[in-house]
Structures are given as structure tokens and as C-alpha cells.
C-alpha positions in Angstrom: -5.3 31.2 -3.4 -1.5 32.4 -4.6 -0.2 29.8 -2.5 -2.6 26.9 -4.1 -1.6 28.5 -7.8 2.1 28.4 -6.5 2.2 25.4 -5.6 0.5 24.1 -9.3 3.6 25.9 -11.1 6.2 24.4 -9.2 4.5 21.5 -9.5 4.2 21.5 -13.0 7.8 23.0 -14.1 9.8 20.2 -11.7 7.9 17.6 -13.3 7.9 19.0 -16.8 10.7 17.7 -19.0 10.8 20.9 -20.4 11.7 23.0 -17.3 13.3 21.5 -14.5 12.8 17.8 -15.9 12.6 16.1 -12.3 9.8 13.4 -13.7 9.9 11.4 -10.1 6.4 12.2 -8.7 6.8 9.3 -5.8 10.4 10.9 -4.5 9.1 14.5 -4.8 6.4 13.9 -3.1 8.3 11.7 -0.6 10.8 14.6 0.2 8.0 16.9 0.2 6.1 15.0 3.6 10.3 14.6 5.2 10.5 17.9 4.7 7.0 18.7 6.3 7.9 16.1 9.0 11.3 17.5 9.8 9.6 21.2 10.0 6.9 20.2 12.2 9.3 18.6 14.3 11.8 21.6 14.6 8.4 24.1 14.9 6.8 21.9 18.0 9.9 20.6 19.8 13.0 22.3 19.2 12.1 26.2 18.4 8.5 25.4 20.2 6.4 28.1 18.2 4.0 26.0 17.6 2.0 23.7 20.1 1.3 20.1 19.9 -2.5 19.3 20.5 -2.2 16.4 23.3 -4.9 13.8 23.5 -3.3 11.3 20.8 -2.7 8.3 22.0 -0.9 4.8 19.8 -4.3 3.1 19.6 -5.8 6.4 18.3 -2.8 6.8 15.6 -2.8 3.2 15.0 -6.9 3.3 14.0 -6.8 6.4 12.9 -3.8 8.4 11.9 -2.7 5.8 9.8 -5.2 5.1 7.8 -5.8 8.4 6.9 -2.0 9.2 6.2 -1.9 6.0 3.6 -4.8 7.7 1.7 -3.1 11.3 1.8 0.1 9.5 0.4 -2.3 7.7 -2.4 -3.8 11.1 -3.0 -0.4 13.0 -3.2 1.6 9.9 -5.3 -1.3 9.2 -7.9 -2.8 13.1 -8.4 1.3 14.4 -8.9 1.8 11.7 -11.4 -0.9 12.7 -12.9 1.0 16.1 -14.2 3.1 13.8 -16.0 0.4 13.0 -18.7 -1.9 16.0 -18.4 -2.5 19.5 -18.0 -2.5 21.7 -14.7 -5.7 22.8 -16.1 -7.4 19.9 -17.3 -6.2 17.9 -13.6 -8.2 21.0 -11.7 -11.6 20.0 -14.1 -11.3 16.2 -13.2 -10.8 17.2 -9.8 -14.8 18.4 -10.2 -16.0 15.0 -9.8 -14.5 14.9 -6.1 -17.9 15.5 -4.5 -19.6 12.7 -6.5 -16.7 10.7 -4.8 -17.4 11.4 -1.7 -20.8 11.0 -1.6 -20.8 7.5 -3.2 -18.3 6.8 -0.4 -20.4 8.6 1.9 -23.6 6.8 1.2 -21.3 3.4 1.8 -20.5 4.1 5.1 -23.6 5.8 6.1 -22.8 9.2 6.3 -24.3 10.0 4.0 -28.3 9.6 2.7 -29.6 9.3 -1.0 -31.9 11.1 -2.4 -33.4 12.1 -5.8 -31.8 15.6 -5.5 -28.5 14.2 -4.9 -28.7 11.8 -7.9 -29.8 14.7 -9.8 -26.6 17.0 -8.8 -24.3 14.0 -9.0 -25.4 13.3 -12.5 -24.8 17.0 -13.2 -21.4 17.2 -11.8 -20.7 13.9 -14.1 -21.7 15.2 -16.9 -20.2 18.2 -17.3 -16.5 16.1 -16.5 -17.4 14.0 -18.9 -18.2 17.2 -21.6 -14.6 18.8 -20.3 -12.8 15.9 -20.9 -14.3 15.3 -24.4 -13.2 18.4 -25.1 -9.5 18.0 -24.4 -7.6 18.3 -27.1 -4.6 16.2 -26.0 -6.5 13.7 -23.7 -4.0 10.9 -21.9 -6.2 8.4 -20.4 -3.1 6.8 -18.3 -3.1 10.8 -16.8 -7.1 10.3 -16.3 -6.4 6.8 -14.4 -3.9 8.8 -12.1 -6.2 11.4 -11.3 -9.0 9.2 -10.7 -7.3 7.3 -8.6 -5.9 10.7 -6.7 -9.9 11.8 -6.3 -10.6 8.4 -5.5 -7.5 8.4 -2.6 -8.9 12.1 -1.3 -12.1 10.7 -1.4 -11.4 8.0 1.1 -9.2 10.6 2.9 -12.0 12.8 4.4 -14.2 9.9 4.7 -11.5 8.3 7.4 -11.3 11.7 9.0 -14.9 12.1 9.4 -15.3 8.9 10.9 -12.2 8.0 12.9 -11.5 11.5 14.2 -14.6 13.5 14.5 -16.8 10.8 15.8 -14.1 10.3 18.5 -13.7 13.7 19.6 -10.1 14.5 18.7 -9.7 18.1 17.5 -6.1 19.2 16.1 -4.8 21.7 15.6 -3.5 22.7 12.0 0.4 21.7 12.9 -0.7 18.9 14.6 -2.6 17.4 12.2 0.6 17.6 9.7 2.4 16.7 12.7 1.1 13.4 13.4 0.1 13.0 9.1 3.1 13.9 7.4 5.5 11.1 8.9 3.0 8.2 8.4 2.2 9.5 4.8 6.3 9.7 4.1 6.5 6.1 5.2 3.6 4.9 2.9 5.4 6.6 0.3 9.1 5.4 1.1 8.0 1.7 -0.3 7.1 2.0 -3.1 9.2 4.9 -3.8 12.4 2.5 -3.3 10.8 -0.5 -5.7 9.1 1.9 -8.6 11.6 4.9 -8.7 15.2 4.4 -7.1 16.8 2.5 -9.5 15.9 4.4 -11.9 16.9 8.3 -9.7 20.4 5.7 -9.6 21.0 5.4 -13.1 20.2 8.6 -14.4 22.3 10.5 -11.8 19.4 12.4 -10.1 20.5 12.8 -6.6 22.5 16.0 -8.3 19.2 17.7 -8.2 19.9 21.3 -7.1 18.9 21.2 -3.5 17.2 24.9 -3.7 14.9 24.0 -6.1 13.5 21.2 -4.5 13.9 23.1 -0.8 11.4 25.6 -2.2 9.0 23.4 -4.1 8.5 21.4 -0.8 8.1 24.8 1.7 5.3 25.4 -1.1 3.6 22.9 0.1 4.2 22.4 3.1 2.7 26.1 3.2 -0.2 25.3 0.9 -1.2 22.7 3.4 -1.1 24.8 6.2 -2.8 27.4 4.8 -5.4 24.7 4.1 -6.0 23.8 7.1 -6.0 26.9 8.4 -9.0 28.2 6.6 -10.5 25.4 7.6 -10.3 26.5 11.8 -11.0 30.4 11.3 -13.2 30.9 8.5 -17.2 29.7 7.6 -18.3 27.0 5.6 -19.6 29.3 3.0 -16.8 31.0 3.2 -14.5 28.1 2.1 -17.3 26.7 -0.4 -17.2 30.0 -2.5 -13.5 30.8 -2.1 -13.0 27.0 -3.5 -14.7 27.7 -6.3 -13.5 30.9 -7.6 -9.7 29.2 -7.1 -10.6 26.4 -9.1 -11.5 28.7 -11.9 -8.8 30.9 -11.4 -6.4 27.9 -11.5 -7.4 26.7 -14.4 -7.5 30.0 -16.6 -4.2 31.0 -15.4 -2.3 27.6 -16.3 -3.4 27.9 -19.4 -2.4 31.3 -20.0 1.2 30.0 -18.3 1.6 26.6 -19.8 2.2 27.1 -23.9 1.3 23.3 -23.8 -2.1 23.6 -21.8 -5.0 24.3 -25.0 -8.5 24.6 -23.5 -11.2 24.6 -25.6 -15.1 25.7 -25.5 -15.9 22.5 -25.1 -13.5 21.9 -21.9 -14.8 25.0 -20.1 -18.6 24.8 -20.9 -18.1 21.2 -19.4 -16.3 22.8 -16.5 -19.2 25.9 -16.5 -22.0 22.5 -16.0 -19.9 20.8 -13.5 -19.1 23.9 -11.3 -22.9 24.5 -11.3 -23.2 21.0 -10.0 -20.6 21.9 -7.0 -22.1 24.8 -6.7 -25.5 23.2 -5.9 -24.3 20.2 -4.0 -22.3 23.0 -2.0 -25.5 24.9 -1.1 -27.8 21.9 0.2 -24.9 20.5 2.2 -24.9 24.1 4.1 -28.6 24.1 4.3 -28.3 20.8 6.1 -26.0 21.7 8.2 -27.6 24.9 9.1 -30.6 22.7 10.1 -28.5 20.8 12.1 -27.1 23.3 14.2 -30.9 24.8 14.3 -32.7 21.4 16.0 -29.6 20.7 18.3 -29.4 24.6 19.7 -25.6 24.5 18.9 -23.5 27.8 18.1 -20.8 26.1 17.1 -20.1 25.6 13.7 -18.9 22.2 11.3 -16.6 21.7 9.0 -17.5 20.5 5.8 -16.8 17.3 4.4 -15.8 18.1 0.6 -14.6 21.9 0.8 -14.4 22.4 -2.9 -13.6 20.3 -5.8 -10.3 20.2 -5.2 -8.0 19.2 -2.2 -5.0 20.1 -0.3 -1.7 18.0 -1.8 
């Protein structure tokens, strides 16, 4: 949890044109996956601490790497950007909706099932977005569009993952995953980076950026990520479900606490309050399910959730 709040400052005071005023979201987050890539690399073949998972092979990566590190790169490009227009806060209470997301997505490529109880929850998680973001005082819809389309991008993210990796049997390890992601998500981010954001990095004289700053704010997250997936391999599914929740909420009351320009309002957090609940029950019949699961099929071993929490790693 201090890593994920970490990362958020940093996040926010690089981008902020009153801190460090670095308002190129596509080439921070582009130096943030070289910087991951170049790590892994040095951790796995060079130093050799860490172990790559073998198994991968180019059709797998082609079919399946790929795919899923284009929608990482959407995800990171379009939920950053987002901090441009809107508050840490207010991002963390859009990023509610993410099961609602996934389980439209879901239902699309038939992994998931409707149901009455899901429409209900759904509705629920909708609504109370919907109350929180009336309640904004300061409300950019070009910052909603962003984060949308971040949600959206994650969305599609574990739905490729749950389809092109766990139905074919490959199981990563954390630094493998990042490994094999972080290189293909730098590349997706490298065109579009050169058309939307050089020439403009040229003209202002931004490649004078002190080099520490940035060095840290990309180990942030290339430690937030780990850590992520991390949790993910060694602790429960309730486990992550609760812990998600109570670092969403903890996220978004110390923001606003830290950012003079972040103003919540009773509205936003009893829209926040009706959302969570919606998680919160969306969270519980997902684990009943898969307790069932593991009940018919007489298997100890334990599966990792599709939608963790309402947020996701960046």
C-alpha cells in the first residue's frame, strides 16, 4: 500500500505544473517501461538474481504477450494523462467502475455469465460513480474521457490474460511477466510518443529534465508493479480483494489531505461509500464462485482473481 500511494505522489508532482512541471504523460510513461525493461534485463541475465520462467515461445508472445502489452501501454498512457485534468483522488473513484468493465467485457467473450444479481451490483457500482463524479467540484470531462479509456484499456488487459495465458497453461513468474510485458508495452508507446509529444519535449528544452527525478519516479513503479504482482503469487484472493479496498480509500483520503488542489465533497465520497459497497459485493460472489469451483473439481489449488480491486497496477 505505501508503494501504490508512492507511486500516486510522484505521479502527481512530475506531472503537476506546479511541482516538477514534466506534463509529458506518453514519455514518462515510455521511460518508465525502458527503465523496467533495462532492469529486468540486468536482474535475469547479467546479475542473474532473478530467474526467467521458460516455456515462452514467439508464437505464444506473438498471440499473446503482445496483445496484452498494447493494452498495458493504453492503460498506463491514457490513465497517466488523466492526472493532467483531474485529481489523484477523484481518478482512484472512477477507477470504481473497473469491475463493471470487466464484466461487460467478460460477458463478450464468454467468461463471464449474466445474471440478475450481477446487473443489480453493476447498476450499484454505476451509480455511486456517477453520484462521486456529480459531486466533483472541478469536474474535466477531457480527464473523465482519459480515465475511461485507461479502465477501458485495463479492462481489456486482464481479459487477454485470462484468455491467452491461463487457458494455455503458461504460468510466470512475477519478473517474468514484466520481463516479457515491459519491452512490448515500451514499443507500443514509442509511436505515438515520437508523433504526439517529441516535437513538443524539442521545443521546450525538456530533455534537461534532472535525471534523478525521473530515475526515482520510474523505480516507483517499476516497484509498485512488482509488488503487484507479487501479492498476487503469495497471498489469497480475499486477501487481495479486502486489502484493495481499504488502499483505495486510503488513497483517496490521503491525496486530498496532500494535494491543496484536490476538494472532495460529501457528495464525492457518499458516491464513492455506494460504489465500494458495490465492489465489495461483486468481490464476495466472485469468491463464492470460485470457492465452489475448487469444491466440485477436488482442487487445492487456489485462482487468481480476475478484477483484484477497483484499481490496477500502472
Amino acid at each position: 500500500m505505501l508503494i501504490y500511494f508512492q507511486f500516486f505522489i510522484k505521479m502527481q508532482w512530475v506531472l503537476s505544473s506546479k511541482e516538477i512541471n514534466f506534463p509529458y504523460p506518453l514519455g514518462l510513461t515510455l521511460l518508465h517501461m525502458v527503465f523496467s525493461s533495462v532492469l529486468c534485463f540486468m536482474l535475469t541475465k547479467v546479475l542473474k538474481i532473478m530467474k526467467v520462467e521458460e516455456g515462452m515461445t514467439l508464437q505464444i508472445y506473438i498471440s499473446s504477450v503482445i496483445p496484452i502489452g498494447a493494452m498495458f501501454a493504453m492503460t498506463l498512457w491514457l490513465g497517466n494523462t488523466a492526472y493532467l485534468y483531474i485529481s489523484v483522488a477523484f481518478a482512484q473513484m472512477l477507477k470504481a467502475i473497473m469491475p463493471v468493465a470487466v464484466f461487460i467485457l467478460g460477458v463478450a467473450a464468454g467468461l463471464e455469465m449474466m445474471s440478475c444479481r450481477m446487473l443489480m451490483i453493476m447498476s450499484v457500482i454505476s451509480f455511486g460513480v456517477l453520484v462521486a463524479s456529480y459531486g466533483e467540484v472541478n469536474i474535466s470531462w477531457v480527464g473523465v474521457f482519459y480515465q475511461m479509456g485507461g479502465v477501458v484499456g485495463e479492462a481489456l488487459r486482464l481479459i487477454f490474460m485470462e484468455i491467452l495465458l491461463k487457458r494455455k497453461g503458461l504460468k510466470l513468474n512475477p519478473i517474468s511477466v514484466m520481463y516479457y510485458v515491459s519491452p512490448c508495452s515500451a514499443i507500443c508507446l514509442l509511436i505515438p510518443w515520437i508523433f504526439l509529444e517529441k516535437s513538443k519535449m524539442d521545443a521546450q528544452g525538456t530533455w534537461n529534465f534532472k535525471p534523478l527525478v525521473l530515475s526515482l519516479n520510474s523505480l516507483c513503479t517499476f516497484a509498485l508493479n512488482l509488488s503487484v504482482f507479487l501479492v498476487i503469487s503469495h497471498t489469497s484472493a480475499l486477501t487481495i480483494r479486502v486489502a484493495g479496498v481499504v488502499k483505495d480509500w486510503v488513497v483517496v483520503l490521503l491525496s486530498a489531505i496532500l494535494f491543496a488542489d484536490t476538494k472532495l465533497t460529501l457528495i464525492n465520497l457518499f458516491g464513492y461509500a455506494i460504489a465500494i459497497v458495490g465492489v465489495a459485493a461483486y468481490n464476495n460472489l466472485k469468491l463464492k464462485k470460485e470457492a465452489s469451483r475448487v469444491v466440485s473439481t477436488d482442487e487445492p489449488a487456489q485462482s487468481i482473481p480476475l478484477v483484484s480491486s477497483p484499481t490496477s497496477n500502472k
